[in-house]
N, C-alpha and C positions, 0 to 999 in steps of 0.2 A: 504494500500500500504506500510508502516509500517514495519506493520510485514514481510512482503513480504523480504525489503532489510535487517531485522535481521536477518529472515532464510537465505537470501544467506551469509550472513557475518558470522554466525555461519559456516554455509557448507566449508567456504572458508578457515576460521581461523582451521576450523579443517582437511582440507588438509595441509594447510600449515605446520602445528606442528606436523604434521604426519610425513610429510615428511622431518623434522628435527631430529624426536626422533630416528624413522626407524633405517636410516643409521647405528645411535650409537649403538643401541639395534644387530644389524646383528655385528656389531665389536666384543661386548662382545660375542654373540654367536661365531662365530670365534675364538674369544681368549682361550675361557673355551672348544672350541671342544665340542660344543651341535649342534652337527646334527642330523638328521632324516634319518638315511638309509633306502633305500628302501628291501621293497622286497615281497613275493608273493599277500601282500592285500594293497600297494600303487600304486598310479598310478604313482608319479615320480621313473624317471629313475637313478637319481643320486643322491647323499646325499645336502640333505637341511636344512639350519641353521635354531632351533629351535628360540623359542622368538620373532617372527615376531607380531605375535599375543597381545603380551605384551602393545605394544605402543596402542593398540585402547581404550580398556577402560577407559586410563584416557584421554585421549584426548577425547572423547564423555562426559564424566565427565564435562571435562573441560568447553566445548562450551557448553553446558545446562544447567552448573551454570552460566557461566557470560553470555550469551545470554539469560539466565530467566530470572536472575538477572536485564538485559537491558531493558526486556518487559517491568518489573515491574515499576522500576525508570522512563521510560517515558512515562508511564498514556496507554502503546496500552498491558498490562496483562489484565487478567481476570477481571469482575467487586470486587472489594472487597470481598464480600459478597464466592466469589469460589477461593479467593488467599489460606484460608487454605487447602482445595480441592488440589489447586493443590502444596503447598510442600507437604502435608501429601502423593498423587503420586508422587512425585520424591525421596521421600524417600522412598517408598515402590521399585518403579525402580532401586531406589540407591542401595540397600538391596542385593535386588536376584541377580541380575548384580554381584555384590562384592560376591557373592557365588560363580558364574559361574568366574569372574575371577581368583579366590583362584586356583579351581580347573584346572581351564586350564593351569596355572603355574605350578603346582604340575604336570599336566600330561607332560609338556613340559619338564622338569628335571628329573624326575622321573618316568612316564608312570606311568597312570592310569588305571585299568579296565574300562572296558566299560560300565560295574553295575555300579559302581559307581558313573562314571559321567552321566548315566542316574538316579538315583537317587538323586544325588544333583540337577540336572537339574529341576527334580518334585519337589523338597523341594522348588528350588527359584521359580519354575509355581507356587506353592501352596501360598509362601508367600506370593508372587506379587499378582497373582490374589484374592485368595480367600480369602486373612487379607483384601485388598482394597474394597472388597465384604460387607465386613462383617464393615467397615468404614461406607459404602452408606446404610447400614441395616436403616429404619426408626426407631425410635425414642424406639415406643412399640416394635420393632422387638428383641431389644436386652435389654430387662425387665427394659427401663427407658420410663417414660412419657413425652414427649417433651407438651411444652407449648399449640400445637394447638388441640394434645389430650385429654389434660384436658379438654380445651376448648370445648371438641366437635366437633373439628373442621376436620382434616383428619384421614382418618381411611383407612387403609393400610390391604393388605390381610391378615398379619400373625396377625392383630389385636387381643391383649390378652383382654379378658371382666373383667370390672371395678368391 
């Protein structure tokens, strides 16, 4: 039950800072005249301030560091034995994210092709998933011996013979 009211209190704290940064982030757009005009492949009708997008990432950032952080410090995170497990995924999450944000900024100032951010988009798929893949590889999977190997003990499909 716990965990229960740190997800709503993350949820909550990250509207709230949302909706403080917002505001600011729509002024500067305004001030520097970064708008979006529309026209035959948008669906809005009238010019719309770029940078909206800007305030989420660190605000998800934010409530996933100090709401993990919170799990941790009050004994309802992972058992031990899975805390490395999971920073080693929120840095993998942290990674590709911070890719995708790069790029959405650049596209927001600048416009970006649409290659492009579908290619960074597969780089951050790739790194996220397939580095974090290749973390869970067993032990022989990735040409080290872990202890239960030696041992004799689990033997995994890509098993390399001794």
């Amino acid at each position: 039950m716990a965990n229960l009211y740190i997800i709503i209190s993350a949820f909550v704290s990250a509207v709230i800072l949302g909706r403080i940064i917002i505001p600011n982030i729509l002024i500067i757009s305004l001030r520097k005249r970064l708008f979006d005009v529309p026209d035959e492949r948008k669906v809005h009708k009238r010019p719309i301030p770029r940078l909206g997008g800007v305030t989420f990432f660190p605000v998800i950032l934010f409530s996933l560091c100090v709401f993990t952080a919170v799990r941790l410090m009050t004994g309802h995170g992972p058992a031990e034995t899975l805390t490395t497990d999971l920073v080693c995924e929120f840095l993998f999450l942290t990674g590709g994210l911070t890719l995708l944000y790069i790029v959405g900024i650049a596209d927001d100032l600048i416009g970006v092709r649409y290659r492009k951010k579908f290619l960074v988009s597969a780089v951050g798929f790739v790194y996220q998933q397939f580095l974090w893949s290749l973390w869970h590889l067993p032990d022989s999977c990735r040409g080290r011996y872990s202890a239960d190997h030696a041992a004799g003990g689990v033997h995994h499909q890509c098993h390399q013979p001794d």
